[in-house]
C-alpha positions in Angstrom: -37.6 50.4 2.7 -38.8 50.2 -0.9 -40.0 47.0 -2.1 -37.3 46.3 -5.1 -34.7 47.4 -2.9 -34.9 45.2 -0.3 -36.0 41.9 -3.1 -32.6 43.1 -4.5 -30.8 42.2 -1.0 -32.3 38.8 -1.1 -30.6 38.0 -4.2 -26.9 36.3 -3.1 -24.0 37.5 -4.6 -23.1 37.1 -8.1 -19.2 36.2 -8.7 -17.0 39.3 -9.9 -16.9 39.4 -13.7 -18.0 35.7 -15.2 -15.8 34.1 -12.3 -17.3 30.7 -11.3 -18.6 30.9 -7.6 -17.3 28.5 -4.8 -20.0 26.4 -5.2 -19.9 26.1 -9.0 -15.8 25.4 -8.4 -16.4 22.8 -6.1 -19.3 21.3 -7.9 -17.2 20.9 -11.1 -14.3 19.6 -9.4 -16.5 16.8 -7.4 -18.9 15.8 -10.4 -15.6 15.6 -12.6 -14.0 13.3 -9.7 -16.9 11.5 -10.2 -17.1 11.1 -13.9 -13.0 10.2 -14.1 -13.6 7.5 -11.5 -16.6 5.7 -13.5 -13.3 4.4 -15.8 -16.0 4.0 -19.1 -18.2 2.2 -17.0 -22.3 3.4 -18.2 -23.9 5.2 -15.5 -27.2 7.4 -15.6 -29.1 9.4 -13.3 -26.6 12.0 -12.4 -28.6 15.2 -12.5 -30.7 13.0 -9.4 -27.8 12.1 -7.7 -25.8 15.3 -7.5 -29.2 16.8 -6.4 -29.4 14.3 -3.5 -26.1 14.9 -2.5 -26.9 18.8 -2.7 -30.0 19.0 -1.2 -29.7 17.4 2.6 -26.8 19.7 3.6 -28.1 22.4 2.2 -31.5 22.0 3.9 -29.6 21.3 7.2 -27.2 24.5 7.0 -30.3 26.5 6.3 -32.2 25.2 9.0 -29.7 25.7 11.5 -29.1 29.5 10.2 -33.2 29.7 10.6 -32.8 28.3 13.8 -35.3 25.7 12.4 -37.8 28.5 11.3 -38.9 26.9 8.3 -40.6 29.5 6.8 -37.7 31.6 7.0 -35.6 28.6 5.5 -38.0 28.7 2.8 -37.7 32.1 1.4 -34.0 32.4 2.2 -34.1 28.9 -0.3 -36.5 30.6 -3.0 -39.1 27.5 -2.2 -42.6 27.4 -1.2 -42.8 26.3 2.5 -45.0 23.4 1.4 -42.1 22.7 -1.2 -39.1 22.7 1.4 -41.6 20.5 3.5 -41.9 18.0 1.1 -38.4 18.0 0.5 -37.3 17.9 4.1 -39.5 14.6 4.2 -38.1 13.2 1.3 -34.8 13.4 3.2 -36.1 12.7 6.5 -35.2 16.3 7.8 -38.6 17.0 9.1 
């Protein structure tokens, strides 16, 4: 198979004409969930928290597709594996 064909089966699926994806639907109605419940209250450090609440799940739905192959996981995620390890620690996935 020729090399840009298959990099071009890696990529997922873009959403039909400028249609948000699932994920970008869901993400907006959580994160605005989130935001109407602070009330006016000060917060900060919400780009780290919606990336901690992103990352574990994804890591372990990813894992279990690899069947645990984490180099597999690791391109299928775009990462390094040394990358997804050190994230997997960080969320005591290893």
């Amino acid at each position: 198979m020729p090399r840009g064909v298959r990099a071009a089966s890696r990529r997922p699926p873009s959403p039909p004409s400028g249609l948000p994806s699932e994920l970008a639907t869901a993400l907006t109605s959580a994160v605005t969930a989130y935001l109407e419940s602070l009330d006016g209250h000060p917060t900060s450090g919400l780009y780290d928290l919606v990336l901690q609440e992103i990352e574990a799940p994804l890591f372990r739905l990813v894992l279990a597709y690899t069947e645990g192959n984490r180099s597999r996981a690791a391109r299928l995620l775009g990462l390094s594996r040394e990358t997804l390890l050190k994230k997997l620690a960080r969320h005591d996935l290893r």
